[in-house]
ZAGU-314437 format. One record per atom (N, C-alpha, C): atom name; residue number from 1; residue in one letter; x, y, z. Coordinates in nm, 4 decimals, decimal comma. Layout:
<sites>
+------+------+------+----------+----------+----------+
: name : resi : resn :     east :    north :       up :
+------+------+------+----------+----------+----------+
:   CA :  NUM :    A :        X :        Y :        Z :
...
+------+------+------+----------+----------+----------+
</sites>
This chain:
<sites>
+------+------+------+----------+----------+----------+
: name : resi : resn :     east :    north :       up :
+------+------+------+----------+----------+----------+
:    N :    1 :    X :   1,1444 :   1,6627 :   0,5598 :
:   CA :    1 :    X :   1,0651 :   1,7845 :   0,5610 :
:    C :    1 :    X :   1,1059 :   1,8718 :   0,6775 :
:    N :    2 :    X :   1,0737 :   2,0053 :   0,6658 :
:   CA :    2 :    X :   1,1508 :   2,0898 :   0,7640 :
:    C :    2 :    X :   1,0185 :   2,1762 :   0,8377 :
:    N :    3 :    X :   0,9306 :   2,1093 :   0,8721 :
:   CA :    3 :    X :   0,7853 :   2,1441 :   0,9091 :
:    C :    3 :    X :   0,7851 :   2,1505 :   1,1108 :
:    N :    4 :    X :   0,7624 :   2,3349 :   1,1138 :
:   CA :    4 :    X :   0,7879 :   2,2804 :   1,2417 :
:    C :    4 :    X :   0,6664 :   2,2206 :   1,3163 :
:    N :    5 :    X :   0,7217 :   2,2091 :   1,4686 :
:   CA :    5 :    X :   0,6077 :   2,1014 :   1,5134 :
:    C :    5 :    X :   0,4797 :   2,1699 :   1,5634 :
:    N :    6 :    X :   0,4694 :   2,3070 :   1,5728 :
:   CA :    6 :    X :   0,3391 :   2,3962 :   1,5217 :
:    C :    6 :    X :   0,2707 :   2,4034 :   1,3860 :
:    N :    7 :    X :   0,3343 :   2,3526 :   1,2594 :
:   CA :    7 :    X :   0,2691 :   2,3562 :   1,1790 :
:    C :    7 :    X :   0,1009 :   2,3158 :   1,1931 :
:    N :    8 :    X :   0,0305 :   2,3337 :   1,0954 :
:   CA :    8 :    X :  -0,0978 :   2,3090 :   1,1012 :
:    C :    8 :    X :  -0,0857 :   2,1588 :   1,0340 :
:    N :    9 :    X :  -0,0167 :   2,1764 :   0,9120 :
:   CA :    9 :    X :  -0,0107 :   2,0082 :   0,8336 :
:    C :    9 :    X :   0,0829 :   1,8809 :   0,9466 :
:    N :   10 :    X :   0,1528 :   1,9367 :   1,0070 :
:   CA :   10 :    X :   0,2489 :   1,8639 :   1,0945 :
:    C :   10 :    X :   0,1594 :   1,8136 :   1,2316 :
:    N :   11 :    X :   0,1318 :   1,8838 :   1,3050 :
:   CA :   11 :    X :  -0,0291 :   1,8768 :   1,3859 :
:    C :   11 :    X :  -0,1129 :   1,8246 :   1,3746 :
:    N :   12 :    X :  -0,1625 :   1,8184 :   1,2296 :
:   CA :   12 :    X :  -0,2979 :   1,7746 :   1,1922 :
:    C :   12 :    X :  -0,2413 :   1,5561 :   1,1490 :
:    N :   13 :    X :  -0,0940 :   1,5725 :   1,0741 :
:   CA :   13 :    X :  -0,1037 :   1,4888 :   1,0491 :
:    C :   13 :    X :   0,0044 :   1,3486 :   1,1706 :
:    N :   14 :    X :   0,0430 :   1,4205 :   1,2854 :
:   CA :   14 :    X :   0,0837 :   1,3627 :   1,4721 :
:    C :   14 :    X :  -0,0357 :   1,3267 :   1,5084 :
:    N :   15 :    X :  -0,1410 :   1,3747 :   1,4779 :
:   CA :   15 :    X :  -0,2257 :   1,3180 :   1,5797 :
:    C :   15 :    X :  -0,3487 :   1,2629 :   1,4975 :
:    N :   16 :    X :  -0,3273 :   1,2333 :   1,3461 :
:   CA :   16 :    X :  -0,3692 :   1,0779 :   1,3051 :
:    C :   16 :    X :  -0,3116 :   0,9913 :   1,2799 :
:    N :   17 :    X :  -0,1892 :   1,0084 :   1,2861 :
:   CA :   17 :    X :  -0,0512 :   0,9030 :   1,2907 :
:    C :   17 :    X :  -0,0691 :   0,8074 :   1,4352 :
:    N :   18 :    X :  -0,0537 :   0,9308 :   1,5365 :
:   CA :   18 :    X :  -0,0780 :   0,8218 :   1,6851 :
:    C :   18 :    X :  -0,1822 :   0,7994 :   1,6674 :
:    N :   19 :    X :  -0,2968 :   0,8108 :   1,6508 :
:   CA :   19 :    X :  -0,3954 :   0,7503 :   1,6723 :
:    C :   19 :    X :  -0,4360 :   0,6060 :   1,6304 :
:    N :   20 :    X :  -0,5231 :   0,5244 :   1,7394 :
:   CA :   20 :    X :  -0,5627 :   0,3772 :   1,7536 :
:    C :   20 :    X :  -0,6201 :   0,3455 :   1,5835 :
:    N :   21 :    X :  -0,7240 :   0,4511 :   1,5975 :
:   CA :   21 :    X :  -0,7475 :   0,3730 :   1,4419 :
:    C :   21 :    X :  -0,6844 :   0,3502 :   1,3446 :
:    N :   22 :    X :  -0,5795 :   0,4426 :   1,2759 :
:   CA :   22 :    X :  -0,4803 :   0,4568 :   1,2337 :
:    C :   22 :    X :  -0,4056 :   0,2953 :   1,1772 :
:    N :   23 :    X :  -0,3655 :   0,2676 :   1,2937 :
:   CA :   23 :    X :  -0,3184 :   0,1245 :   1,2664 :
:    C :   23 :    X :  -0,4032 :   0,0305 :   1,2898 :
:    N :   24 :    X :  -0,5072 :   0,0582 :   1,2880 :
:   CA :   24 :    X :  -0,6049 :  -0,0556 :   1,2840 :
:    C :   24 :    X :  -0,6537 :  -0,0332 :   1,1845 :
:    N :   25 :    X :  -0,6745 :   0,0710 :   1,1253 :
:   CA :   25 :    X :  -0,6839 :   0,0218 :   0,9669 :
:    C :   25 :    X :  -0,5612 :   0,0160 :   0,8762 :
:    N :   26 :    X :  -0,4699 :   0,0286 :   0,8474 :
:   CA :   26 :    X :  -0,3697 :   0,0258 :   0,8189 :
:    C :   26 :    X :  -0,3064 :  -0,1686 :   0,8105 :
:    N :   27 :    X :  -0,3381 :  -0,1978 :   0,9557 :
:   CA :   27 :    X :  -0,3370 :  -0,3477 :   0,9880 :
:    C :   27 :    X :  -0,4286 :  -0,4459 :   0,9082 :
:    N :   28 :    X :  -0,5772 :  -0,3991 :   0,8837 :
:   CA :   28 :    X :  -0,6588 :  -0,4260 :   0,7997 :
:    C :   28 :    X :  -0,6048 :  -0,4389 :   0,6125 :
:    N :   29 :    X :  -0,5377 :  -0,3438 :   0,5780 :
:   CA :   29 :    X :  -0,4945 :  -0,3246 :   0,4600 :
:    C :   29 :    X :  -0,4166 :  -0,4159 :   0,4467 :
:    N :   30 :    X :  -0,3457 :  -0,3734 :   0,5545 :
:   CA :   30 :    X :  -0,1848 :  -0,5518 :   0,5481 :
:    C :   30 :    X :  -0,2316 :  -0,6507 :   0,5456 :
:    N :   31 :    X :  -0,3395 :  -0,6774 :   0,5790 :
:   CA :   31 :    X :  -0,4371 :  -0,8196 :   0,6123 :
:    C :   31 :    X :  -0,4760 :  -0,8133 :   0,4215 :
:    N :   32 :    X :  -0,5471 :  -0,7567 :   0,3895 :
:   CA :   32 :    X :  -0,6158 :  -0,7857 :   0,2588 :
:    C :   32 :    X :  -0,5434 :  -0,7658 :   0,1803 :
:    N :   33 :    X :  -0,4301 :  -0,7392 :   0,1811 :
:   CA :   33 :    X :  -0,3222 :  -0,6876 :   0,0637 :
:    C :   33 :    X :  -0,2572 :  -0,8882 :   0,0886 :
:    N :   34 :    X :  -0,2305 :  -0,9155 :   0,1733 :
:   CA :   34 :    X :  -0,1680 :  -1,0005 :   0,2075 :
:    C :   34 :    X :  -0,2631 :  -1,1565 :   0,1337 :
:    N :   35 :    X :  -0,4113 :  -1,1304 :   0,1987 :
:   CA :   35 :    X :  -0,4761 :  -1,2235 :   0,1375 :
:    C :   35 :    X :  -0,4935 :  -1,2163 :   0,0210 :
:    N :   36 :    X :  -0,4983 :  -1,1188 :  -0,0927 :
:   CA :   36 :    X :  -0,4874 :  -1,0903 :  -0,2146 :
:    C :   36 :    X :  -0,3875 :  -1,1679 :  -0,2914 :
:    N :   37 :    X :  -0,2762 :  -1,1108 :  -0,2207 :
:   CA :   37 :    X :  -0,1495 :  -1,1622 :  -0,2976 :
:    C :   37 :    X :  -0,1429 :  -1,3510 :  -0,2875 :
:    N :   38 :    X :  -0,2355 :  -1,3745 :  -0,1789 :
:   CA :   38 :    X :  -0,1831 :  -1,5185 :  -0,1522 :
:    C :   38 :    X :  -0,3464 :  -1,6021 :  -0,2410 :
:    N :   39 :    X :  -0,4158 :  -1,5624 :  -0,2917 :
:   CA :   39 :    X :  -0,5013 :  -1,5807 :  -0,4045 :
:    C :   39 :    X :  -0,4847 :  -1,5960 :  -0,5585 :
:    N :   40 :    X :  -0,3301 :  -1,5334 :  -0,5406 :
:   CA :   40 :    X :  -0,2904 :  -1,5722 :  -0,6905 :
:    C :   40 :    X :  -0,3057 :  -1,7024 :  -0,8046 :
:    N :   41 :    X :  -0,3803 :  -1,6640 :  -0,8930 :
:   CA :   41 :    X :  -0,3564 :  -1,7972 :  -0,9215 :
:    C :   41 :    X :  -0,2677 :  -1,8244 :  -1,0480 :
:    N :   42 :    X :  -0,1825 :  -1,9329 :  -0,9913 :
:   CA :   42 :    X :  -0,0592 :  -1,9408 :  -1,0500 :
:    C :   42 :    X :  -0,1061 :  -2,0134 :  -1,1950 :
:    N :   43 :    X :  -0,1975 :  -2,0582 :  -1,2209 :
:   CA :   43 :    X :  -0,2148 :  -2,2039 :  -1,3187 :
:    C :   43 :    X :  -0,2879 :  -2,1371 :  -1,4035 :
:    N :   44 :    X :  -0,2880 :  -2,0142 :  -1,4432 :
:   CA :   44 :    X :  -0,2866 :  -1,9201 :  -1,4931 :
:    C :   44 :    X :  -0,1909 :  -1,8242 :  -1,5189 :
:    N :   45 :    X :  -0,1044 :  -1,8661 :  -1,6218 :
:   CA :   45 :    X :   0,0386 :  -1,7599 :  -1,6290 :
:    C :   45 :    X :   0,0557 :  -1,7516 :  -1,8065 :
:    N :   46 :    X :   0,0974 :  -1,6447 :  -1,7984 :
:   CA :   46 :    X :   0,1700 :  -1,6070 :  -1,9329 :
:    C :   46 :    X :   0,2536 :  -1,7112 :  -1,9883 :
:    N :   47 :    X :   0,2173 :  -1,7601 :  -2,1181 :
:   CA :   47 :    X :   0,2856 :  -1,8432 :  -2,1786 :
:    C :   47 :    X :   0,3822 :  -1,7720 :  -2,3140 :
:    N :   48 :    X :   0,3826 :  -1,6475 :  -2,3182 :
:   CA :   48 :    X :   0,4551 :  -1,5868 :  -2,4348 :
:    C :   48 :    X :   0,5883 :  -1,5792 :  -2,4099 :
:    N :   49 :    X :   0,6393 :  -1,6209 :  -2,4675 :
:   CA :   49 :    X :   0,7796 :  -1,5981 :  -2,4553 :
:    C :   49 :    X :   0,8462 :  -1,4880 :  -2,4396 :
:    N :   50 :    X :   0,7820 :  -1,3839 :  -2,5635 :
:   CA :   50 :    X :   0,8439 :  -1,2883 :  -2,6366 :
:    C :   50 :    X :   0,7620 :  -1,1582 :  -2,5331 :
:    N :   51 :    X :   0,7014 :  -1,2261 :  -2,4594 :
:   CA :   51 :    X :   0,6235 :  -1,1045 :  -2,3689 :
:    C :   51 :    X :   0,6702 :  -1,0772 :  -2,2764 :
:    N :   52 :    X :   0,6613 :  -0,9329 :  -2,2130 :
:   CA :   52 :    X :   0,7236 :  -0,8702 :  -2,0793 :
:    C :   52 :    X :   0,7415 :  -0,9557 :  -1,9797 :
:    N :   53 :    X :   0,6025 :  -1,0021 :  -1,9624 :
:   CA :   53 :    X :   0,5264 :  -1,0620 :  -1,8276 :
:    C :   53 :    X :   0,5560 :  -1,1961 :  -1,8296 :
:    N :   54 :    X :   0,6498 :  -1,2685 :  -1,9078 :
:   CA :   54 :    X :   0,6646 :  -1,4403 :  -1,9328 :
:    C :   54 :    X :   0,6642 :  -1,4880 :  -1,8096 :
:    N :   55 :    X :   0,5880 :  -1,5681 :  -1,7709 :
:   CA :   55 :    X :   0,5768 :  -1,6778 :  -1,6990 :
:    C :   55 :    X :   0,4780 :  -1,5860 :  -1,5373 :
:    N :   56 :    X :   0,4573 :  -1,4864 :  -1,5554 :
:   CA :   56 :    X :   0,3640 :  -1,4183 :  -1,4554 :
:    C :   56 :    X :   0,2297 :  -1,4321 :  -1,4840 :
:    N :   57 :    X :   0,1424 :  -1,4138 :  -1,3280 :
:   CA :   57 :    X :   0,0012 :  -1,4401 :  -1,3728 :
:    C :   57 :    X :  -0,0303 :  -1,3780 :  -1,4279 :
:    N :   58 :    X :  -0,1164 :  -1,3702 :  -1,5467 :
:   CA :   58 :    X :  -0,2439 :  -1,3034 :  -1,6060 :
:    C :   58 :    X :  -0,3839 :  -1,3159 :  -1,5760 :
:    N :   59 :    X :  -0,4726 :  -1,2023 :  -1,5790 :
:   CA :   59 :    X :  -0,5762 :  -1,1550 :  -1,5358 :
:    C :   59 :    X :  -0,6546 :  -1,2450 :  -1,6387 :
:    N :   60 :    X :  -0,6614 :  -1,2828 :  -1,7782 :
:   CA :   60 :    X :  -0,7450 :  -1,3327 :  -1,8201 :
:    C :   60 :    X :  -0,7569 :  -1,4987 :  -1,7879 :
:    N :   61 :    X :  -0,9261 :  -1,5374 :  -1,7629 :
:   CA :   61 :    X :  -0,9490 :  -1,6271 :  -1,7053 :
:    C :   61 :    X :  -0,9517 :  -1,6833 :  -1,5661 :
:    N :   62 :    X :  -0,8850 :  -1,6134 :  -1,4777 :
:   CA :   62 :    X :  -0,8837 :  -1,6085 :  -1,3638 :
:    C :   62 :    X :  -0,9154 :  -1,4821 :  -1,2995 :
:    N :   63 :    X :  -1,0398 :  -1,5471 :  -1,2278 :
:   CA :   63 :    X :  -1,1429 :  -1,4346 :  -1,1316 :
:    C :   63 :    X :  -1,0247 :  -1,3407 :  -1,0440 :
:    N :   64 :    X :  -0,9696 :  -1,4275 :  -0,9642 :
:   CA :   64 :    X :  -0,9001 :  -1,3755 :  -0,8897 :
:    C :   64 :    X :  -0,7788 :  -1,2964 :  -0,9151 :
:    N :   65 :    X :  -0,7057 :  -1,3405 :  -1,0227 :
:   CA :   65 :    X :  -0,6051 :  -1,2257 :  -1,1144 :
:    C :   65 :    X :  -0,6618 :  -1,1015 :  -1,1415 :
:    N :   66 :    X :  -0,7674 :  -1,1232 :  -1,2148 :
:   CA :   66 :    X :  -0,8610 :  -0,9799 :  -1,2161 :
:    C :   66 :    X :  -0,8582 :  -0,9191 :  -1,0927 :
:    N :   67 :    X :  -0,9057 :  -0,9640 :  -0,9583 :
:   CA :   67 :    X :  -0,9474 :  -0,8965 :  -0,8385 :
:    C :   67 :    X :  -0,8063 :  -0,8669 :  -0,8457 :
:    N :   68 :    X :  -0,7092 :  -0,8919 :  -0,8249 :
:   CA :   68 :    X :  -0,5631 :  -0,8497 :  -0,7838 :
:    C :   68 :    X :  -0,4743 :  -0,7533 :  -0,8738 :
:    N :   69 :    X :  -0,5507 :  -0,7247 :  -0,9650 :
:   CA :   69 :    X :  -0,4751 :  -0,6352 :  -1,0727 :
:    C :   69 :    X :  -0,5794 :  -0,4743 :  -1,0570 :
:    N :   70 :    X :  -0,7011 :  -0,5270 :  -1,0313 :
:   CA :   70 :    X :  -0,8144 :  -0,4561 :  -0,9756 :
:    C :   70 :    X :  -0,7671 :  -0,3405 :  -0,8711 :
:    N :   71 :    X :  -0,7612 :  -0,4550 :  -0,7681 :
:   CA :   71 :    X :  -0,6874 :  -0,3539 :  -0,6209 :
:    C :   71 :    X :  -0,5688 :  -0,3357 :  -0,5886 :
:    N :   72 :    X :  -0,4970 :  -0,4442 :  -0,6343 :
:   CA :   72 :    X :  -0,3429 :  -0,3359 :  -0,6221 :
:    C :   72 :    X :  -0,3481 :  -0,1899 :  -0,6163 :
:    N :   73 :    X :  -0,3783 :  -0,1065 :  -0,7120 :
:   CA :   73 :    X :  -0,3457 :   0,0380 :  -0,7142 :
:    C :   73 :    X :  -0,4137 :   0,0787 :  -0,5674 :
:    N :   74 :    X :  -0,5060 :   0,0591 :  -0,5167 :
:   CA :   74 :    X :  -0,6099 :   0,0988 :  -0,4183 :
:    C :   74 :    X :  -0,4656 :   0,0396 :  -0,2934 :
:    N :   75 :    X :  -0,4368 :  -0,0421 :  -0,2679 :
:   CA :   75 :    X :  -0,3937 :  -0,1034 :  -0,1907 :
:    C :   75 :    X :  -0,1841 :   0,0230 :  -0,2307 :
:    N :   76 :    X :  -0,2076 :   0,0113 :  -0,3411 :
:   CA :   76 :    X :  -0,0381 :   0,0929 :  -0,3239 :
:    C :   76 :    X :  -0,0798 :   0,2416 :  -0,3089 :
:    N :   77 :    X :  -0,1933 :   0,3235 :  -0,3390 :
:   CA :   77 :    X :  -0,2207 :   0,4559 :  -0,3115 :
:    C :   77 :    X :  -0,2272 :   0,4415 :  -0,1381 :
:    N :   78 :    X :  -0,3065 :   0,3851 :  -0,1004 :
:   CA :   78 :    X :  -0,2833 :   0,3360 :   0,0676 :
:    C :   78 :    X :  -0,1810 :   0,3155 :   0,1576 :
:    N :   79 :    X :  -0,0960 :   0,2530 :   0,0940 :
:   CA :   79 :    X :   0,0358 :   0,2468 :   0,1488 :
:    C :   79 :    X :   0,1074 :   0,3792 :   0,1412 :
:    N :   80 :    X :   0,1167 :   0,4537 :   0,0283 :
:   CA :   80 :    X :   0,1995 :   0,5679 :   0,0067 :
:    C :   80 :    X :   0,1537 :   0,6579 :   0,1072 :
:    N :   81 :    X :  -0,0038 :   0,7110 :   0,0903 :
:   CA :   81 :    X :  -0,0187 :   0,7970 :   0,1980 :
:    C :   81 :    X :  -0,0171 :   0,7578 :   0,3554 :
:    N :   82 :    X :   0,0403 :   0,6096 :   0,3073 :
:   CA :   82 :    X :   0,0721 :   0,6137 :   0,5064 :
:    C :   82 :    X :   0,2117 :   0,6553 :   0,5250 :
:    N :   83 :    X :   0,2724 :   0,5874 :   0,3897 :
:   CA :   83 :    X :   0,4199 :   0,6688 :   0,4715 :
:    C :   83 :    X :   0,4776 :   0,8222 :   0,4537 :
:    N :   84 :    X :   0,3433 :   0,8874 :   0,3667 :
:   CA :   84 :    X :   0,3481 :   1,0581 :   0,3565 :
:    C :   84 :    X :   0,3234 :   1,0766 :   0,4844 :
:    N :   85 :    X :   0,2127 :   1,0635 :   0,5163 :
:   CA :   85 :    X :   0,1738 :   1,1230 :   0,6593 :
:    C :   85 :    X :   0,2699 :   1,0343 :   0,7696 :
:    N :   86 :    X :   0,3542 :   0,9771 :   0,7886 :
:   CA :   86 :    X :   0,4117 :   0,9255 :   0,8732 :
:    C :   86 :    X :   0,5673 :   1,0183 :   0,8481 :
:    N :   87 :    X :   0,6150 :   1,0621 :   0,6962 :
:   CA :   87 :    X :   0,7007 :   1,1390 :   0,6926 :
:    C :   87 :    X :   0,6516 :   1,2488 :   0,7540 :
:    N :   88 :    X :   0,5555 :   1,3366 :   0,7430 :
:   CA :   88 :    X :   0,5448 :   1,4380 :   0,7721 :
:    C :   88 :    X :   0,5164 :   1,4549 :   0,8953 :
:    N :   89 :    X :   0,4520 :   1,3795 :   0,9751 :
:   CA :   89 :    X :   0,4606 :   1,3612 :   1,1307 :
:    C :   89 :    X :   0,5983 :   1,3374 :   1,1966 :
:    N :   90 :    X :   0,6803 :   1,2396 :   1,1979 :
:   CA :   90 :    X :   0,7444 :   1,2315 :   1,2262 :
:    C :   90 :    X :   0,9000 :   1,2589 :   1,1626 :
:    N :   91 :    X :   0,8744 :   1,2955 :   1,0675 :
:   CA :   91 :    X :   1,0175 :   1,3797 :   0,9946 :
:    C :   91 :    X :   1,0826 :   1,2322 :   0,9428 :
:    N :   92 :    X :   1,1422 :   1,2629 :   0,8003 :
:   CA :   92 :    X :   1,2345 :   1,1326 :   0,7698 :
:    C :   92 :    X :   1,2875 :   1,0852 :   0,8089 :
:    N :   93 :    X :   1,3656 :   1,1407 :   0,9108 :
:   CA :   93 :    X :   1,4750 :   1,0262 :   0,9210 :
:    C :   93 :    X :   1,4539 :   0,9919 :   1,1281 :
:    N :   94 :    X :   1,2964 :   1,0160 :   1,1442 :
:   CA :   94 :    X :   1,2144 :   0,9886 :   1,2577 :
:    C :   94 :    X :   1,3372 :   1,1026 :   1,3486 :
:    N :   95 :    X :   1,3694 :   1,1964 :   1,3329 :
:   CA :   95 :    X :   1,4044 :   1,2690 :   1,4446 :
:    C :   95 :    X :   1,3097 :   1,3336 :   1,5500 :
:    N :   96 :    X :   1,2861 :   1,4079 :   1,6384 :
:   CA :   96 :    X :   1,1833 :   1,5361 :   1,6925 :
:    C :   96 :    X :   1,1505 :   1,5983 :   1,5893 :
:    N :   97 :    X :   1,2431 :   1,6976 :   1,5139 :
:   CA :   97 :    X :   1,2655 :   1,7674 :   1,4185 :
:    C :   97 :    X :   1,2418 :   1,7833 :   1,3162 :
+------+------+------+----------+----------+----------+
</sites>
């Protein structure tokens, strides 16, 4: 992005980038994204052959497949706008500039 460092969006989004909370929630997300994924339950998997998903978990019957198919999207919309606002703060390829 070619946003200079007066911008209002560039400004607005440096100084919730540095900021403490920032990665403390962010750290939080990595935490529950992390415990999510490690809830999988495996003994629960696709037995179709002929299906996309062969041998991956499925949501039916398992509580916790559900929760993880649930929040994924919540958990990848989260991630994206951290690394929008981290592009736009700090420019792609992290220059000043």
């Amino acid at each position: 992005l070619c946003l200079s460092e007066s911008n209002a969006l560039r400004t607005w989004a440096i100084g919730l980038v540095h900021s403490p909370w920032f990665d403390r929630v962010i750290i939080v997300f990595i935490a529950l994204n992390s415990l999510t994924l490690a809830l999988t339950d495996y003994n629960t998997i696709n037995m179709n052959p002929d299906a996309d998903n062969y041998g991956e978990p499925i949501a039916k019957g398992s509580t916790f497949n559900t929760l993880s198919e649930n929040v994924e999207p919540v958990f990848t919309f989260v991630f994206t706008c951290e690394c929008m606002l981290k592009i736009i703060a700090m420019g792609f390829s992290g220059n000043a500039d």
